[in-house]
C-alpha positions in Angstrom: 7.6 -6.6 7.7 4.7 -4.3 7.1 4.2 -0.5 8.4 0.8 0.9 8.2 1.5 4.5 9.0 -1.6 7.5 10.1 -1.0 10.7 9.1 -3.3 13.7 10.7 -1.6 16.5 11.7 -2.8 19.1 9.6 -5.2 19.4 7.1 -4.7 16.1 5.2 -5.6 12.6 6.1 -3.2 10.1 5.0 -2.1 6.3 5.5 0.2 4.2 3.9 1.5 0.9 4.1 5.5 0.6 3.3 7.3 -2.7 3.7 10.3 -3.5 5.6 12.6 -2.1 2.3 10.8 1.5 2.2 8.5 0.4 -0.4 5.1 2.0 -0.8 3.0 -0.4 -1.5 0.1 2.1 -1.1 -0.4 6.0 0.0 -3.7 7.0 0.0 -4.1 11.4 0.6 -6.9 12.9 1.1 -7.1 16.8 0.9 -9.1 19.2 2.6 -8.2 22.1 0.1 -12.0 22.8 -1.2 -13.1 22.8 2.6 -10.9 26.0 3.6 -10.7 27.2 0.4 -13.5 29.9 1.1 -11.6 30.8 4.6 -8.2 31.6 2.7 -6.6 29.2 5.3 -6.7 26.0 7.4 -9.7 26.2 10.1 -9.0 23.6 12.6 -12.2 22.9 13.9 -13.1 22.1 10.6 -10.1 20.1 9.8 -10.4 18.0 13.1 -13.9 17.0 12.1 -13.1 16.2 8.6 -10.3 14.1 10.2 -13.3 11.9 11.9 -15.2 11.3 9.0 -12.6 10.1 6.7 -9.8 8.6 8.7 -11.5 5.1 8.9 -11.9 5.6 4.4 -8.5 6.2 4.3 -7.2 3.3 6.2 -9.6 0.8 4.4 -8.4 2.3 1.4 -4.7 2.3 2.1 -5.1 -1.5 3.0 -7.0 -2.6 0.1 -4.7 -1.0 -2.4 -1.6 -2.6 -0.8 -3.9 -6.2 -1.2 -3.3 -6.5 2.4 -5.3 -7.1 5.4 -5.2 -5.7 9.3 -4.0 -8.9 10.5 -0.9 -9.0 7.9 0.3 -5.6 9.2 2.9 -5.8 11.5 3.6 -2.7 13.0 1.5 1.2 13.5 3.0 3.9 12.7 1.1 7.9 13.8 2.2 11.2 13.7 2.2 12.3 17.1 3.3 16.1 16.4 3.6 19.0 15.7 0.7 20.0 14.5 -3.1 21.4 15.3 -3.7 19.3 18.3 -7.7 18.5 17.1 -5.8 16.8 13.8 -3.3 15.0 15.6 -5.6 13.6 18.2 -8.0 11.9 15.7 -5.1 9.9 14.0 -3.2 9.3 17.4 -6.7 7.9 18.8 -7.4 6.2 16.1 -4.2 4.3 15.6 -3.9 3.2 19.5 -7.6 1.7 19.3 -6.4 -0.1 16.0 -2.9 -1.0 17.9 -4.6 -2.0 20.9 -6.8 -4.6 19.2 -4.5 -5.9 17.5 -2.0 -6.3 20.0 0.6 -4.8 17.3 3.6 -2.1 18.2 2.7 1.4 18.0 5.3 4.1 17.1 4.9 7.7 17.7 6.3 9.5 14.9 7.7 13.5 15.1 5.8 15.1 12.0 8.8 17.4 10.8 11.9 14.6 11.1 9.0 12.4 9.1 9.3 15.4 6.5 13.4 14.6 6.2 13.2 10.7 5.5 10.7 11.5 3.1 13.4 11.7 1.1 15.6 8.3 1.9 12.1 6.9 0.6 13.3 7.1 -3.2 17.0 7.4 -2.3 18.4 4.4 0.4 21.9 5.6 -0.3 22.0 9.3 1.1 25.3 10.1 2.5 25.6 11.3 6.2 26.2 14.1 7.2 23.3 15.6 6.0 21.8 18.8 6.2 18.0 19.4 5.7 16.0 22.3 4.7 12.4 22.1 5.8 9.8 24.4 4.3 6.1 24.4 4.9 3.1 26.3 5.6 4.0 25.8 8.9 7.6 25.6 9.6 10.7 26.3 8.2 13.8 24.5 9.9 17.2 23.9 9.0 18.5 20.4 10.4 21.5 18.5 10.7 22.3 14.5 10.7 25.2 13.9 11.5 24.1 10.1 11.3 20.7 8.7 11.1 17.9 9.9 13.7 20.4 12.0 14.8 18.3 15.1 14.7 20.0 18.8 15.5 17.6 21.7 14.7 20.2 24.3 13.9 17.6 26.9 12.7 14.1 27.9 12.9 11.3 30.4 12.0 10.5 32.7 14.6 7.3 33.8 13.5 5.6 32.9 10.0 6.7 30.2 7.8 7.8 30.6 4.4 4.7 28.7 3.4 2.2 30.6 5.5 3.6 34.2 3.7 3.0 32.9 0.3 -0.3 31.8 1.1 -1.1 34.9 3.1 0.1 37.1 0.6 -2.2 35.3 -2.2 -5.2 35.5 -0.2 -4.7 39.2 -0.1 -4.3 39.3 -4.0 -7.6 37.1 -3.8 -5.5 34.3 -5.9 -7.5 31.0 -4.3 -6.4 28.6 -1.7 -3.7 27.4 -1.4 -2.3 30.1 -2.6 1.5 29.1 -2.5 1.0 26.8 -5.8 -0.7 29.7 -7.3 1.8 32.2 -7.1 4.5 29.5 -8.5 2.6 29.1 -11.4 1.8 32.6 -12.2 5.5 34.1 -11.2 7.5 32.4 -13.7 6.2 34.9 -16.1 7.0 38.0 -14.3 10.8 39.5 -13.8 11.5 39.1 -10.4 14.7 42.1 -10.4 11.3 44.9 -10.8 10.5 44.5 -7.0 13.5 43.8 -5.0 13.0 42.7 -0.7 15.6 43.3 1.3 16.9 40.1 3.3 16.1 39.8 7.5 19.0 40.1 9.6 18.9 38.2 12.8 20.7 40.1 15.4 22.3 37.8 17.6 23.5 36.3 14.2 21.9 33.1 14.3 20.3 31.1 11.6 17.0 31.4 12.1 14.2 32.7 9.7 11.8 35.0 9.8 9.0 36.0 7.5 6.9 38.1 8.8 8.6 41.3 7.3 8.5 40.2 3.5 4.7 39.9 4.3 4.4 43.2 5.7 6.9 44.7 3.1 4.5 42.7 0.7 1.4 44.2 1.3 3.0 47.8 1.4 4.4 47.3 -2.6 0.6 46.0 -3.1 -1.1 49.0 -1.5 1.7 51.2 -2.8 1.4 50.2 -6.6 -2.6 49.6 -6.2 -1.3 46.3 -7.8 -4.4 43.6 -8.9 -4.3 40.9 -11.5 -5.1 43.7 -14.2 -1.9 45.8 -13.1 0.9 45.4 -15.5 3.5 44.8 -12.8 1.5 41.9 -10.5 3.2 39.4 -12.9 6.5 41.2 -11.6 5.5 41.6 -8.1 4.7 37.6 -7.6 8.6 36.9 -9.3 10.4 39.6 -7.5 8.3 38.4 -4.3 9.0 34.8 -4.6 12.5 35.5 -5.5 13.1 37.4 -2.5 12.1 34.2 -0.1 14.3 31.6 -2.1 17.2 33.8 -2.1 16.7 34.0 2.2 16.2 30.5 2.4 19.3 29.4 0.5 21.4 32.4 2.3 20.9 30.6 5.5 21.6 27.2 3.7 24.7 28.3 2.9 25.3 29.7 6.6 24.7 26.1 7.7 26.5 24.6 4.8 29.8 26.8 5.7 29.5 25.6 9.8 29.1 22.0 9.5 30.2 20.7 6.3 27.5 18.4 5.3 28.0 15.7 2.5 24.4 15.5 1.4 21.5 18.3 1.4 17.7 17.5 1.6 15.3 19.5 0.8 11.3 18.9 1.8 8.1 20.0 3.5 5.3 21.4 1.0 6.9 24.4 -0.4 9.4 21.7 -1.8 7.1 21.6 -4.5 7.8 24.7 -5.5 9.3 24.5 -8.8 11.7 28.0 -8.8 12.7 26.5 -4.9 14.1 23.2 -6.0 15.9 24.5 -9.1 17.3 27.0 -7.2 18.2 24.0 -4.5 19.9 21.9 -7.2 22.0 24.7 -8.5 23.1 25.6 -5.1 24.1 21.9 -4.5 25.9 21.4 -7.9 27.9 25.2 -7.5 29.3 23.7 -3.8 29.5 19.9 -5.6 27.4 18.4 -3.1 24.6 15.5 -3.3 20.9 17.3 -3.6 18.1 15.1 -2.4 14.5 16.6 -3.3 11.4 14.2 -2.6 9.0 13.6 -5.5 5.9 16.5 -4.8 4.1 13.9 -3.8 5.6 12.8 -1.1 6.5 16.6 0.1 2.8 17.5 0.9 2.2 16.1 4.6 1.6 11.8 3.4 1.5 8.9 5.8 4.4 7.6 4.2 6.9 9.5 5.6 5.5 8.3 8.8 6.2 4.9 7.8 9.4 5.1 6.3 10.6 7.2 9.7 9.4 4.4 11.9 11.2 1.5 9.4 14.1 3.4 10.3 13.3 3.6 14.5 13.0 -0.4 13.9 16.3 -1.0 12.4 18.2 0.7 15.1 16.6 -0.8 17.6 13.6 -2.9 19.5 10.1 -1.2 18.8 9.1 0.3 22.1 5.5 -2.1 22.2 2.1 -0.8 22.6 2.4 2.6 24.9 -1.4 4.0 25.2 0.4 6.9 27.6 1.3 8.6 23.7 0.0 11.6 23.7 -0.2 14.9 20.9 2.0 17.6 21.4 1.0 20.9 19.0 4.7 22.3 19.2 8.3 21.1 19.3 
């Protein structure tokens, strides 16, 4: 069997082709980084039309370096949401006009439980129950398994992701776009104890995140200090900063981790490929003796082949659900 999977619900365009045993045979990504880059974030407009010119590229390409043709794949696989609904709709149109003349099964994927089998792509074996830690420039979740496709969304940010504050707070420093990758780079020389944030606390004592007051508290220490990239403490700021977010997102790990019990963690999205993040992650695992799962960077960033692997899965538990044209985008959960 043969999955080509479409991946457009952001700001890169991906497909893939994966065979029946989760292996890539190719992955082609292709980012829209210079494009935003002088906005200090995504534009969709612009990502939607970018999306148009490339998609057909990307699927040629995808095809070619698997040595396959259309007519060998067997199955379509397309993010259906969430995401910016321009995005989504170019890949979503684009794979039902491929499906349809084809006559091949089309399966709509969810773009954030894509994110969690990204990483039973390089580990079959992962041991349910699992709990998953999501972080993006978008979202940050918390998830339980208790078996596959099983989804439960225990947690959730209620305003900015963890992603979406690094970035924000790097496009204030005038650090480039993205500015996430930046400020892991430059952080690891600073001593994060100098600036200290003070964890949120959810009221109603659920596990849900929220980021939106390290970015405010951010931009205070930034005016406060006058801090630049000539201040002697920015170095500090960036660590004690980036510190502050890890330690939140593993104290509600743990929260989840003490209420369900979970034999195996996960972590992904794109802030996965933070290196402090999934040190952190693994240590975290290793105190409590549990199995850590962390995706390879490359396939944390959004990637059609966590679309593909997600609907190799949907095929093994059951009949693919045939050529449905009625899918439609949805921008939110």
């Amino acid at each position: 069997m043969k999955i080509l999977g479409i991946e457009t619900s952001c700001d890169e365009t991906s497909a893939a082709v994966l065979d029946g045993d989760l292996n890539i045979l190719s992955n082609v990504i292709l980012s829209q980084d210079e494009i935003h880059a002088p906005y200090g974030g995504i534009v969709p407009e612009l990502a939607s039309r970018q999306h148009i010119k490339a998609i057909s590229y990307i699927v040629s390409q995808a095809l070619e370096r698997s040595k396959l043709g259309l007519e060998d794949i067997d199955v379509l696989a397309v993010t259906q949401g969430p995401g910016l609904i321009g995005s989504l709709l170019v890949g979503l149109s684009y794979a039902k006009g491929l499906a349809y003349s084809l006559s091949k099964p089309l399966i709509p994927i969810d773009h954030l439980e894509s994110h969690v089998y990204s990483a039973f792509i390089e580990n079959r074996d992962i041991a349910y129950p699992v709990l998953a830690l999501l972080v993006s420039g978008g979202h940050t979740s918390l998830y339980s398994l208790p078996q596959s496709l099983d989804f439960h969304l225990l947690a959730k940010t209620r305003d900015d992701a963890a992603g979406e504050v690094l970035d924000k707070i790097a496009k204030y420093l005038d650090l480039g776009y993205p500015g996430g990758p930046v400020i892991d780079g430059l952080a690891v020389q600073g001593d994060p104890a100098r600036f200290a944030f003070a964890l949120p606390q959810m009221s109603d004592g659920s596990l849900d995140f929220s980021f939106s007051g390290f970015k405010t508290a951010g931009l205070r220490k930034i005016k406060e200090f006058g801090l630049n990239r000539d201040h002697p403490a920015f170095l500090d700021f960036l660590a004690g900063f980036e510190f502050s977010i890890i330690k939140f997102l593993l104290h509600n790990l743990d929260r989840a981790v003490q209420a369900i019990s979970p034999t195996s963690l996960i972590l992904c999205g794109g802030v996965a490929r933070n290196t402090k993040l999934r040190k952190a992650f693994e240590d975290y695992a290793d105190r409590h003796k549990l199995r850590a799962y962390i995706p390879s960077p490359n396939l944390c960033t959004d990637n059609a082949a966590m679309v593909a692997a997600l609907a190799v899965e949907k095929l093994r538990q059951g009949p693919d659900s045939g050529l449905d044209l009625s899918i439609n985008a949805y921008p939110r959960r």
